[in-house]
Biopython code that builds the backbone (N, CA, C, O; Angstrom):
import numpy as np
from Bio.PDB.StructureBuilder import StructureBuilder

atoms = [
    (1, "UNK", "N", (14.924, 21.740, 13.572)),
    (1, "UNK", "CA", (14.307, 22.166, 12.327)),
    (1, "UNK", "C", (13.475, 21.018, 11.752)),
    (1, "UNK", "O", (14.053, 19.937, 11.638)),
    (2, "UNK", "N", (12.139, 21.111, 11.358)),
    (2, "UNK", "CA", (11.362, 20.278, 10.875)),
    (2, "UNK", "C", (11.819, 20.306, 9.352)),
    (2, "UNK", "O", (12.394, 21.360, 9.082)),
    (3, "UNK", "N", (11.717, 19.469, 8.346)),
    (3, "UNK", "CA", (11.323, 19.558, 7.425)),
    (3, "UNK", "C", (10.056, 19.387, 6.372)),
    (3, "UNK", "O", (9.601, 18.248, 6.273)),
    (4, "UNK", "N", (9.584, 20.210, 5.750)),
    (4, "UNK", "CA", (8.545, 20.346, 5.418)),
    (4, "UNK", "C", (8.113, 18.988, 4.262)),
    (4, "UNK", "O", (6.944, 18.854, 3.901)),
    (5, "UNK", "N", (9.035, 18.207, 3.853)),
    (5, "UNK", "CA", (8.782, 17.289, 2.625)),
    (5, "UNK", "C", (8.395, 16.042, 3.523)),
    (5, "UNK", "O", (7.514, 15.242, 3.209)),
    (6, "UNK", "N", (9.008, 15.985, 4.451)),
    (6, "UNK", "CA", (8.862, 14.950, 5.043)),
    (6, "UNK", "C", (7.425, 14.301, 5.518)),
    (6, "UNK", "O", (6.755, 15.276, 5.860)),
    (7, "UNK", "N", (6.745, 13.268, 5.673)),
    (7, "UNK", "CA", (5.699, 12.646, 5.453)),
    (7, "UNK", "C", (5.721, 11.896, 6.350)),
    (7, "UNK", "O", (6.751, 11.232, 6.466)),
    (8, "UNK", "N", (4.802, 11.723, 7.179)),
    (8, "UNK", "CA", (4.185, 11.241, 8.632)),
    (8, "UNK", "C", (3.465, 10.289, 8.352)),
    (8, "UNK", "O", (3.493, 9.409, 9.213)),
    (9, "UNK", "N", (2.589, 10.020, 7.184)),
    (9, "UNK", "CA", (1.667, 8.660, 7.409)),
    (9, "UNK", "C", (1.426, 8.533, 5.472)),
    (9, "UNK", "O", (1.342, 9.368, 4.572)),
    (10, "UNK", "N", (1.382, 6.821, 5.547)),
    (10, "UNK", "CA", (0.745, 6.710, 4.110)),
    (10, "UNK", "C", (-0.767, 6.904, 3.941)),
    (10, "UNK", "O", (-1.706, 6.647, 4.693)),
    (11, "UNK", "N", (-0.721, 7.303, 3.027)),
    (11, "UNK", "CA", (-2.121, 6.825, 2.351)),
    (11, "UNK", "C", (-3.064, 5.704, 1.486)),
    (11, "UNK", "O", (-2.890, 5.243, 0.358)),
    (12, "UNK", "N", (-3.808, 5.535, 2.179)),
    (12, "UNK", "CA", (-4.500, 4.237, 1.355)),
    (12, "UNK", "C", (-6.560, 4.833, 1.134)),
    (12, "UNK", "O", (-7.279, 5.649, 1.711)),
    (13, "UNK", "N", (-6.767, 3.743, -0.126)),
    (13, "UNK", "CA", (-7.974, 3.777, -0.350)),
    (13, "UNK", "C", (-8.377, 3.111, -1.498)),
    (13, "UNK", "O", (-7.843, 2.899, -2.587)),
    (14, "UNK", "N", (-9.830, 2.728, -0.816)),
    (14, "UNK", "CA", (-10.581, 1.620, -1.914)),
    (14, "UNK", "C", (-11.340, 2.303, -2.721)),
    (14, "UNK", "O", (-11.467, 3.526, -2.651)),
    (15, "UNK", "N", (-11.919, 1.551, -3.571)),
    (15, "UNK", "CA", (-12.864, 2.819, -4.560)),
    (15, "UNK", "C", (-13.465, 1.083, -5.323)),
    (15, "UNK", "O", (-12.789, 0.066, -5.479)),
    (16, "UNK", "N", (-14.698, 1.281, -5.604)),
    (16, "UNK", "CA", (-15.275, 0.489, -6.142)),
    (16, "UNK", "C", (-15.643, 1.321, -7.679)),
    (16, "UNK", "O", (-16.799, 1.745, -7.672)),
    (17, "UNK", "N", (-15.201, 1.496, -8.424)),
    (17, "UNK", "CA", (-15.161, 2.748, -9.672)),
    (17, "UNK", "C", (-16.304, 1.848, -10.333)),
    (17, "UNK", "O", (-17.236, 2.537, -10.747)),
    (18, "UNK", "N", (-16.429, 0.737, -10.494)),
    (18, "UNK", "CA", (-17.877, 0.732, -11.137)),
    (18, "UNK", "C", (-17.955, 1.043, -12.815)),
    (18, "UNK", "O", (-18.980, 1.348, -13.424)),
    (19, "UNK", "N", (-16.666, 0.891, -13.361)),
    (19, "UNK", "CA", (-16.306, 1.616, -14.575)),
    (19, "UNK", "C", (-15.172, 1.057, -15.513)),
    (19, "UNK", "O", (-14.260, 0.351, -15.085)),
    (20, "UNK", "N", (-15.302, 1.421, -16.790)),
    (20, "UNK", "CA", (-14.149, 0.901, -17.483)),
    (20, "UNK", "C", (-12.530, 1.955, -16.743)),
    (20, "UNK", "O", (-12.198, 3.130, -16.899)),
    (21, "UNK", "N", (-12.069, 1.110, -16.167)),
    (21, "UNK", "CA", (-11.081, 1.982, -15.603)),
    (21, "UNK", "C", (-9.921, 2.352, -17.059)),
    (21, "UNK", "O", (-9.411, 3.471, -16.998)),
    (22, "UNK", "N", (-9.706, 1.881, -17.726)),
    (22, "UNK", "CA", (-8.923, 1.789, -19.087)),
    (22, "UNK", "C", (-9.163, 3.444, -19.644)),
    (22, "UNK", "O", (-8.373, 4.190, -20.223)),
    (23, "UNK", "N", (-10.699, 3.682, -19.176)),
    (23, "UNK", "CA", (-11.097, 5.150, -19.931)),
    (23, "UNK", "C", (-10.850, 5.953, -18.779)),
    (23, "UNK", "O", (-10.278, 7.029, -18.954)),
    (24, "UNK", "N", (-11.217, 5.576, -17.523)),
    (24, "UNK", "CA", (-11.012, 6.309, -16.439)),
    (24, "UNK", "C", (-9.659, 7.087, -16.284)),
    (24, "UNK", "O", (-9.463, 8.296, -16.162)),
    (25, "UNK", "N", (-8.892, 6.161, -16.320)),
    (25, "UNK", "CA", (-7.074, 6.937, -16.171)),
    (25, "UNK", "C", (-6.981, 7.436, -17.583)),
    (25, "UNK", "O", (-6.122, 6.847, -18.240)),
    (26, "UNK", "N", (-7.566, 8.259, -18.140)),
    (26, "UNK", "CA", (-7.823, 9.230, -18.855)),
    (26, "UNK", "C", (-8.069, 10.360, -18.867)),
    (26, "UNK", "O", (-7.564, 11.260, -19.539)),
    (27, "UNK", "N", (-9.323, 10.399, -17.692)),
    (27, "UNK", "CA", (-9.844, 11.536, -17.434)),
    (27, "UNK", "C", (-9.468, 12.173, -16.519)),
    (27, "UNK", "O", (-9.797, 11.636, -15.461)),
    (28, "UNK", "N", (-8.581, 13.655, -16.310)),
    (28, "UNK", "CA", (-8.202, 14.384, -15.336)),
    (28, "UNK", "C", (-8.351, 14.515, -14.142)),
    (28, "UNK", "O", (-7.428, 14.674, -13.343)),
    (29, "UNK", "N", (-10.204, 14.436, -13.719)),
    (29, "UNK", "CA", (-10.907, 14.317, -12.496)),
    (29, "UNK", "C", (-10.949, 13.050, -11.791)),
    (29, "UNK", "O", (-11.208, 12.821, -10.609)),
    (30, "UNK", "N", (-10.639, 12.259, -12.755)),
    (30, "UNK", "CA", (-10.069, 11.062, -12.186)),
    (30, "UNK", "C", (-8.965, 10.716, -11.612)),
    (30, "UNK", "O", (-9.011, 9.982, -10.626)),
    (31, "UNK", "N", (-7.930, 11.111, -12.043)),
    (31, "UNK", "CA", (-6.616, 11.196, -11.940)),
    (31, "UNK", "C", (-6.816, 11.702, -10.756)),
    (31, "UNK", "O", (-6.941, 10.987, -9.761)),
    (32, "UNK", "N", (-6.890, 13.521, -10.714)),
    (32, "UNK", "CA", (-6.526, 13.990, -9.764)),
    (32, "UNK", "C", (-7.132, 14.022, -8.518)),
    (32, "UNK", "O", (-6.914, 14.970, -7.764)),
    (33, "UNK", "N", (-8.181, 12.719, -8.066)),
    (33, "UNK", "CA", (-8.869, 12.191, -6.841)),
    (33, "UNK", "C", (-8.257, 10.833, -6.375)),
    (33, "UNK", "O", (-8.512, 10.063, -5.448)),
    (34, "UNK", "N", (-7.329, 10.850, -7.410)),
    (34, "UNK", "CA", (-6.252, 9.801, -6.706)),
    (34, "UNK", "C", (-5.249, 10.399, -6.047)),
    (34, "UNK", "O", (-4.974, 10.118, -4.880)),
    (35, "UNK", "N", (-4.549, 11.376, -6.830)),
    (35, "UNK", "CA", (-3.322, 11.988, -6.619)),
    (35, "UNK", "C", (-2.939, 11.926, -5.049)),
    (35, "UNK", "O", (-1.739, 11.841, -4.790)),
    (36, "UNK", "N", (-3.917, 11.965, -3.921)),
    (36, "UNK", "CA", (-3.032, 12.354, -2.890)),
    (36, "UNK", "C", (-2.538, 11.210, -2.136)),
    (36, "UNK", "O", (-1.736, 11.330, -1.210)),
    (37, "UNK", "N", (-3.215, 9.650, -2.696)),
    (37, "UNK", "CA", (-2.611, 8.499, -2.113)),
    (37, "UNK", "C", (-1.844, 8.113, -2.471)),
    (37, "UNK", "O", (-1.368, 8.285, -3.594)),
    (38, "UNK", "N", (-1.299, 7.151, -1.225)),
    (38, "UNK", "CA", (0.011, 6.543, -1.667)),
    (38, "UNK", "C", (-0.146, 5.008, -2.430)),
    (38, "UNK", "O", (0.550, 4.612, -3.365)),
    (39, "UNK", "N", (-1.362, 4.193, -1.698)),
    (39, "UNK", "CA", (-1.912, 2.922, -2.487)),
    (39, "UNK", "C", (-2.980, 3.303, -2.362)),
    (39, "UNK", "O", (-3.638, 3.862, -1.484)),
    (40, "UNK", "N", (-3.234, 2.663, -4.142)),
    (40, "UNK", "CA", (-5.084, 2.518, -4.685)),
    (40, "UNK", "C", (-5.443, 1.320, -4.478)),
    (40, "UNK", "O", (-4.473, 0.563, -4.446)),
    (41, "UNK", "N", (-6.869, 0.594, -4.251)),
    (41, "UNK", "CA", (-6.961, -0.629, -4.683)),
    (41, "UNK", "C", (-8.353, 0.146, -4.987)),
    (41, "UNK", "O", (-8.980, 0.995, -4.353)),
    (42, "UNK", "N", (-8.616, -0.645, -6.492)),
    (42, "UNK", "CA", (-9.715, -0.354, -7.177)),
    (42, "UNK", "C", (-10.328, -1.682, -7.482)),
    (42, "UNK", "O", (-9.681, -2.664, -7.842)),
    (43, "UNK", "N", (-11.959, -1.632, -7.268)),
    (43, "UNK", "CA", (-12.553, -2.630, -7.869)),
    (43, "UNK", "C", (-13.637, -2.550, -8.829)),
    (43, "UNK", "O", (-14.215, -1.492, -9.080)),
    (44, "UNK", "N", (-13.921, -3.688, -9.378)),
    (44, "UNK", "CA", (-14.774, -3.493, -10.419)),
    (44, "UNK", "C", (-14.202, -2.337, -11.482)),
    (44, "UNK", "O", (-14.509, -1.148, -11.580)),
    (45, "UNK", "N", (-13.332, -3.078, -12.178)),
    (45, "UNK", "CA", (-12.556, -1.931, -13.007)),
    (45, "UNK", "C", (-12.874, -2.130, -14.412)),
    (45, "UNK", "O", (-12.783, -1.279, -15.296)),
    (46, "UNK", "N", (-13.215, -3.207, -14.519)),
    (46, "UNK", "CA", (-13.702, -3.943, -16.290)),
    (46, "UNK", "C", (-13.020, -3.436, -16.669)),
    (46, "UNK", "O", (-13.161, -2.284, -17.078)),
    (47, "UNK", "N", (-11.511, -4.392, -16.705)),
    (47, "UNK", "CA", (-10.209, -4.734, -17.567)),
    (47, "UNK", "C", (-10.079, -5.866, -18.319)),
    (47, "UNK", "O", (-10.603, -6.915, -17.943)),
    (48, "UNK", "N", (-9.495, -5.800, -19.257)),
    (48, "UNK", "CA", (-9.000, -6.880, -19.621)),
    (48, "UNK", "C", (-7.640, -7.361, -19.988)),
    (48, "UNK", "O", (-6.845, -6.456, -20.243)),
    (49, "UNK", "N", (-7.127, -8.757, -20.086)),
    (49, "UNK", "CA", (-5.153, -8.717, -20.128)),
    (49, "UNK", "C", (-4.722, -7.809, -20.453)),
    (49, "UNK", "O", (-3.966, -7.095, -19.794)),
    (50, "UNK", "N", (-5.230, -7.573, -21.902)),
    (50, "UNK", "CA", (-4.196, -6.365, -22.427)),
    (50, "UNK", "C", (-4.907, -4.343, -22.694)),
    (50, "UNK", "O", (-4.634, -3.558, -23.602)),
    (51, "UNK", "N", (-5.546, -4.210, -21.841)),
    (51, "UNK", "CA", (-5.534, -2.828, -20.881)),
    (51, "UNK", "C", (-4.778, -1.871, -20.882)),
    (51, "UNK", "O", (-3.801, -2.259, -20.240)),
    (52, "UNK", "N", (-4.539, -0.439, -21.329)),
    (52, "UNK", "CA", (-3.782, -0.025, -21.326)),
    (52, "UNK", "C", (-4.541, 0.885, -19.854)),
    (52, "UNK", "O", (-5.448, 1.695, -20.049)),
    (53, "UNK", "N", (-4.014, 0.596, -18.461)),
    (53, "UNK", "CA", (-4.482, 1.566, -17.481)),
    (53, "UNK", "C", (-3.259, 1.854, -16.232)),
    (53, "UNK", "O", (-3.477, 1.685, -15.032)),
    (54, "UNK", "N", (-2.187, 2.238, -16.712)),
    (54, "UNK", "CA", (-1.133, 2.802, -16.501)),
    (54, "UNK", "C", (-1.320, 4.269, -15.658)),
    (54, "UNK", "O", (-1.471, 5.137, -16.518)),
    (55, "UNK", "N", (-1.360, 4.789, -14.485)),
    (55, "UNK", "CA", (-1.347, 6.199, -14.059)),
    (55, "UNK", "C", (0.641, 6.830, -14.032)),
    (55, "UNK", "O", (1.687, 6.253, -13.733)),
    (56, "UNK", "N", (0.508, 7.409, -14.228)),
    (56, "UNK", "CA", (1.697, 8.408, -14.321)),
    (56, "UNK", "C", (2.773, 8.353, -12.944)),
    (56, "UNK", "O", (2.416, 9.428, -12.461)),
    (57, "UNK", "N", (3.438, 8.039, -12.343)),
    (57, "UNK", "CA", (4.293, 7.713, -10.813)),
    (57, "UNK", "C", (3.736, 6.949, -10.303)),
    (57, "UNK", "O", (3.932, 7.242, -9.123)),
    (58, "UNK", "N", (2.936, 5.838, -10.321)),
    (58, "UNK", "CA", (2.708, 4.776, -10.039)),
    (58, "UNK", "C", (3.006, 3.705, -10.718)),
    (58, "UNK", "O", (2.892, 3.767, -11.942)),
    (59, "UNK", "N", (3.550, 2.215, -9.969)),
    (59, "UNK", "CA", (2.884, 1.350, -10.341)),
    (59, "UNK", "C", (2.053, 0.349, -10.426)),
    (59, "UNK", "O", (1.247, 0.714, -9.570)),
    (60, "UNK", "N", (1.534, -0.911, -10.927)),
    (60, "UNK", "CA", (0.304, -1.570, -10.665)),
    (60, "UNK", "C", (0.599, -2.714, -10.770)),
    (60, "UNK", "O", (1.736, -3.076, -11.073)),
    (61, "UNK", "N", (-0.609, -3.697, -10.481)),
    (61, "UNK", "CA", (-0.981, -5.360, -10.197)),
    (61, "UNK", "C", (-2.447, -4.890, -10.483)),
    (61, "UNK", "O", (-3.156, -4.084, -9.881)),
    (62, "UNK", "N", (-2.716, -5.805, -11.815)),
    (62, "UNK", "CA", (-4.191, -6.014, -11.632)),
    (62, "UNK", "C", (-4.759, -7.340, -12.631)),
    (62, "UNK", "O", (-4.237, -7.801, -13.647)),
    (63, "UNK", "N", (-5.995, -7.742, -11.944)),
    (63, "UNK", "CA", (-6.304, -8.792, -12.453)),
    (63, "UNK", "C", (-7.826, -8.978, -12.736)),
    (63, "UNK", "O", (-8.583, -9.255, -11.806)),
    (64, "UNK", "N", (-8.284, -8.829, -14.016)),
    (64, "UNK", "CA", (-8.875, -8.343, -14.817)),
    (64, "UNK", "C", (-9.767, -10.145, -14.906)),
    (64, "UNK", "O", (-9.215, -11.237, -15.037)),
    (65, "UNK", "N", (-10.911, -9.907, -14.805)),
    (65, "UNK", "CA", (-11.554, -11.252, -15.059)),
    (65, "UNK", "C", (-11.762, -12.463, -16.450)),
    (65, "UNK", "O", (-12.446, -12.111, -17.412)),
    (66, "UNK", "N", (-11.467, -13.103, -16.441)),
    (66, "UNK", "CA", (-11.136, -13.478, -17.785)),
    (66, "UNK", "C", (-12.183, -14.261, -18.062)),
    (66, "UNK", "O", (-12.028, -14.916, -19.092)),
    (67, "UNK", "N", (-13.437, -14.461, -17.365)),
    (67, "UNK", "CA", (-14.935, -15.370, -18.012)),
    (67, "UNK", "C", (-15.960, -14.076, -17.974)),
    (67, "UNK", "O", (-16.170, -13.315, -17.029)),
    (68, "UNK", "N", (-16.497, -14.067, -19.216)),
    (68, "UNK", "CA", (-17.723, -13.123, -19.195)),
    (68, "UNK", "C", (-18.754, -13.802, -19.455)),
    (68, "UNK", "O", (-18.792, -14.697, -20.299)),
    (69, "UNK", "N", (-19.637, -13.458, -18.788)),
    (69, "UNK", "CA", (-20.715, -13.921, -18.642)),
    (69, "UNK", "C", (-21.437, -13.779, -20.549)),
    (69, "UNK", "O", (-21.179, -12.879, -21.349)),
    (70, "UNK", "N", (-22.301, -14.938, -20.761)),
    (70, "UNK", "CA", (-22.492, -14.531, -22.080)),
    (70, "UNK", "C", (-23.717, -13.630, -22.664)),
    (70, "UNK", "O", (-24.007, -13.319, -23.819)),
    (71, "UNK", "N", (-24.264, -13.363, -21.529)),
    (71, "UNK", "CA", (-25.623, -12.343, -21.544)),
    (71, "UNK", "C", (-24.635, -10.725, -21.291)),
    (71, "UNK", "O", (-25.029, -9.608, -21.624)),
    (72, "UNK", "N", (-23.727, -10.951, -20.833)),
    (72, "UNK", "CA", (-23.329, -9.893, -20.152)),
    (72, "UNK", "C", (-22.408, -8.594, -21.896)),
    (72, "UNK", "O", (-21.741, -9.073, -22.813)),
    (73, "UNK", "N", (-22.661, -7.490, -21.773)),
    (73, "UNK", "CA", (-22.572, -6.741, -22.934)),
    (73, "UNK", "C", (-21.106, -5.915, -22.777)),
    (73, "UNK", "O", (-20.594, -5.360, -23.750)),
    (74, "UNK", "N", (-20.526, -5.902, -21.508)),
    (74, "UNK", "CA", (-19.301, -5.647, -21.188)),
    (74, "UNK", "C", (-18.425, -6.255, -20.922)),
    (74, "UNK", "O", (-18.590, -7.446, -21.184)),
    (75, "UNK", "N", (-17.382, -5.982, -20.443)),
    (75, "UNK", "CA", (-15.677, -6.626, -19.634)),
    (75, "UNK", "C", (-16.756, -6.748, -17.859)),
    (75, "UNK", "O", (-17.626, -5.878, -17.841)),
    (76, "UNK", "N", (-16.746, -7.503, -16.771)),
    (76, "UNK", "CA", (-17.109, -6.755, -15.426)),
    (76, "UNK", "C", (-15.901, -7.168, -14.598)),
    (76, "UNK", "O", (-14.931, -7.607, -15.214)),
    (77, "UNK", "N", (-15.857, -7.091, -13.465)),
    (77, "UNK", "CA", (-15.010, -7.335, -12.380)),
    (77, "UNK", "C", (-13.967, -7.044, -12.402)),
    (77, "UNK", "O", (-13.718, -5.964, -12.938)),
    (78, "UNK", "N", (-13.099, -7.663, -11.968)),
    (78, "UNK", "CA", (-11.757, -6.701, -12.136)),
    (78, "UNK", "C", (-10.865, -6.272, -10.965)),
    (78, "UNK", "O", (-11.691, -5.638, -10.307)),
    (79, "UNK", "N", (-10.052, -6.223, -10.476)),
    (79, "UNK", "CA", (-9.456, -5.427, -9.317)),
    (79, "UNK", "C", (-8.261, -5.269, -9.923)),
    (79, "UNK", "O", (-7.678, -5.946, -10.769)),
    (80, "UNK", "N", (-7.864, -3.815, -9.103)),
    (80, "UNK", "CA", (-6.598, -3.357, -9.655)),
    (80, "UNK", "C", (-5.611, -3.018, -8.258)),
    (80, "UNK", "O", (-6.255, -3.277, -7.241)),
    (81, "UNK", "N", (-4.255, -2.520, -7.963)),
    (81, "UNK", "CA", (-3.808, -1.862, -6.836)),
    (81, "UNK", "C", (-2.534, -1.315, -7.346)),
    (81, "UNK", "O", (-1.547, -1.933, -7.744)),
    (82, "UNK", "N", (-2.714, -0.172, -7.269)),
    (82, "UNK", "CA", (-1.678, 0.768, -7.618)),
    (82, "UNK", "C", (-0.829, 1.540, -6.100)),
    (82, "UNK", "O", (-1.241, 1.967, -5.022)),
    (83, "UNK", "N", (0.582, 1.408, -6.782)),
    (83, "UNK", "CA", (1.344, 1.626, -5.386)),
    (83, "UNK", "C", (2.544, 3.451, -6.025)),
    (83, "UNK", "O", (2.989, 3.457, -7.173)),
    (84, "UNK", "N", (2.752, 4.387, -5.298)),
    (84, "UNK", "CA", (3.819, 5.228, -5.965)),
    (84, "UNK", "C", (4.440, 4.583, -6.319)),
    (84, "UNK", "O", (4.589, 3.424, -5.930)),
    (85, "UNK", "N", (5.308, 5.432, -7.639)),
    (85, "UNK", "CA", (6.937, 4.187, -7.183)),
    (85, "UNK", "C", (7.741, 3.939, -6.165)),
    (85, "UNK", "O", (8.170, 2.894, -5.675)),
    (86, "UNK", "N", (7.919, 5.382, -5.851)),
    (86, "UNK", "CA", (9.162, 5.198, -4.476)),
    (86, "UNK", "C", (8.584, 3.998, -3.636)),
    (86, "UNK", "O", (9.122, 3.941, -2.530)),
    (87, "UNK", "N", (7.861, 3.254, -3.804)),
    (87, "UNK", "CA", (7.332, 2.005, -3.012)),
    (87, "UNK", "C", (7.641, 0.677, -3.818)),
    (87, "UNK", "O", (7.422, -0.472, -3.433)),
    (88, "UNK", "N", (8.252, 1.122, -5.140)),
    (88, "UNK", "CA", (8.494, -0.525, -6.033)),
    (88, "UNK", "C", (9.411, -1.680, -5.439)),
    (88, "UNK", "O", (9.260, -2.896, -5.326)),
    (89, "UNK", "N", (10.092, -1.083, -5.218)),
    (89, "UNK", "CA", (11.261, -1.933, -4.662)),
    (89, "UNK", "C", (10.883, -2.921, -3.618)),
    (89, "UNK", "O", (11.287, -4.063, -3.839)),
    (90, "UNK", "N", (10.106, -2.712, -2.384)),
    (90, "UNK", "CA", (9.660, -3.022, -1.268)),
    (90, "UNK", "C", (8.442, -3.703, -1.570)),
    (90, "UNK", "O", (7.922, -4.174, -0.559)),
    (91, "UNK", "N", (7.436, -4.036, -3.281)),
    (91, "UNK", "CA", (6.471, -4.600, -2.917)),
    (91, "UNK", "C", (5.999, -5.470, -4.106)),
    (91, "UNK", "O", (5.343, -4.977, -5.024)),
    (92, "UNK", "N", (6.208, -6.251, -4.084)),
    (92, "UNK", "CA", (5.736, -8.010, -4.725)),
    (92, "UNK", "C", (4.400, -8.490, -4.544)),
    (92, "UNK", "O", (3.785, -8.614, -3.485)),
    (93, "UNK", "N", (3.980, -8.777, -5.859)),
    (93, "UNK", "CA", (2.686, -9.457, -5.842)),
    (93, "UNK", "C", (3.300, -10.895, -5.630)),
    (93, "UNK", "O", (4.442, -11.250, -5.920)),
    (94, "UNK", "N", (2.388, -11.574, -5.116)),
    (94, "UNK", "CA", (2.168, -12.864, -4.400)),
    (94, "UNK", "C", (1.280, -14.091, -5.341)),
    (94, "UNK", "O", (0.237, -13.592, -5.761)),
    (95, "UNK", "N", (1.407, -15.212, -5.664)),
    (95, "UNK", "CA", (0.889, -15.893, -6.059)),
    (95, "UNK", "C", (-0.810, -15.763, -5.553)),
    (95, "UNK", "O", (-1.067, -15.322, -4.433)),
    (96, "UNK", "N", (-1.785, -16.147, -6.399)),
    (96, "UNK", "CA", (-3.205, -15.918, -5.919)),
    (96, "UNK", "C", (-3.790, -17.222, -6.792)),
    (96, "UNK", "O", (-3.393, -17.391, -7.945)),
    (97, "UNK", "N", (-4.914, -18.283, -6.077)),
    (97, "UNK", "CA", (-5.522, -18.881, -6.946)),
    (97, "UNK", "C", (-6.813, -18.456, -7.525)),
    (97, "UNK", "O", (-7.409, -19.332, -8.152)),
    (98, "UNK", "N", (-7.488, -17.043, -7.427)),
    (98, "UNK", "CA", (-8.255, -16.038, -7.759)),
    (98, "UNK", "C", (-7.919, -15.004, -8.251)),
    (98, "UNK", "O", (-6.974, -14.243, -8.042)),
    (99, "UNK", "N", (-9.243, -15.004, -9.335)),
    (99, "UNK", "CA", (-8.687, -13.858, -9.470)),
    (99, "UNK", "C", (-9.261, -12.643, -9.364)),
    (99, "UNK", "O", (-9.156, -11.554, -9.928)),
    (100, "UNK", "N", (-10.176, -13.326, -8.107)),
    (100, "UNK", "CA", (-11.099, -11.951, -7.759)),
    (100, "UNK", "C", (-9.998, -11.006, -6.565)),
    (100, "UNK", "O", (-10.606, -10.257, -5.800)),
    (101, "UNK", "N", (-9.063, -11.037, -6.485)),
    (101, "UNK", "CA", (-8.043, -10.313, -5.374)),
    (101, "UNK", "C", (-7.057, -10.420, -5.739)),
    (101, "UNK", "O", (-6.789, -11.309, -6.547)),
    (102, "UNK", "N", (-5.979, -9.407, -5.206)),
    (102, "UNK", "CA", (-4.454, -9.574, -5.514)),
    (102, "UNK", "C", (-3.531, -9.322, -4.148)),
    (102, "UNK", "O", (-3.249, -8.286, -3.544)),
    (103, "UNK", "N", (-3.157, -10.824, -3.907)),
    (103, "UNK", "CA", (-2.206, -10.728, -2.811)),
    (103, "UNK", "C", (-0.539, -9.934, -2.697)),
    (103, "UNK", "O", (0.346, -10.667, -3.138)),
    (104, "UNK", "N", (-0.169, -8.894, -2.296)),
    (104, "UNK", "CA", (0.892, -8.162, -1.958)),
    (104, "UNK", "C", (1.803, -8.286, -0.705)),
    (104, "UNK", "O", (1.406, -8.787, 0.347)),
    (105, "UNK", "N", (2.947, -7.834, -0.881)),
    (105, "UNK", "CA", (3.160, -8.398, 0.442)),
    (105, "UNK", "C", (4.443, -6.964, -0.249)),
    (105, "UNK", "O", (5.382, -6.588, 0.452)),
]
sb = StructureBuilder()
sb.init_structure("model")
sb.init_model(0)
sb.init_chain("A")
sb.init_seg("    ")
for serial, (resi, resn, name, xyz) in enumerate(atoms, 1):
    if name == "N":
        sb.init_residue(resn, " ", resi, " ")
    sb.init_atom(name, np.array(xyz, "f"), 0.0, 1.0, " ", f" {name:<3s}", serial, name[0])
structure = sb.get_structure()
């Protein structure tokens, strides 16, 4: 007997969102073009420390650029990586001396 819940391969995917992600995990159509992975890594998310960009059964590591350029009229750069939970236990961010990436292990 097979069971039908059972799950054969993870999912992964990058997305360069190009966007205030803070407003993004807001919007439904957003959300639900994530929904079927298991890890996100998002870039260019224009975050900052205190961000509220939390998705719903996931959780995250992200590291949000902390020099803005002074011509520049937004937050830019940014990377984020969101994991389900059922994956918390098993995954640790890693020391990084950048903060253009986030090392996981």
């Amino acid at each position: 007997m097979v069971c039908s819940s059972v799950r054969t391969a993870l999912k992964f995917t990058t997305w360069n969102i190009y966007g205030n992600l803070e407003q993004k995990v807001r919007e439904s159509s957003f959300l639900s073009s994530l929904e079927m992975f298991d890890f996100l890594s998002l870039v260019e998310t224009k975050t900052r420390v205190d961000s509220n960009i939390s998705i719903s059964g996931y959780s995250f590591f992200h590291s949000p650029r902390s020099k803005q350029h002074k011509k520049a009229r937004s937050s830019s750069g940014g990377v984020a990586f969101y994991f389900r939970n059922t994956f918390s236990a098993g995954i640790k961010q890693m020391e990084s001396s950048s903060e253009d990436f986030i090392w996981v292990r």
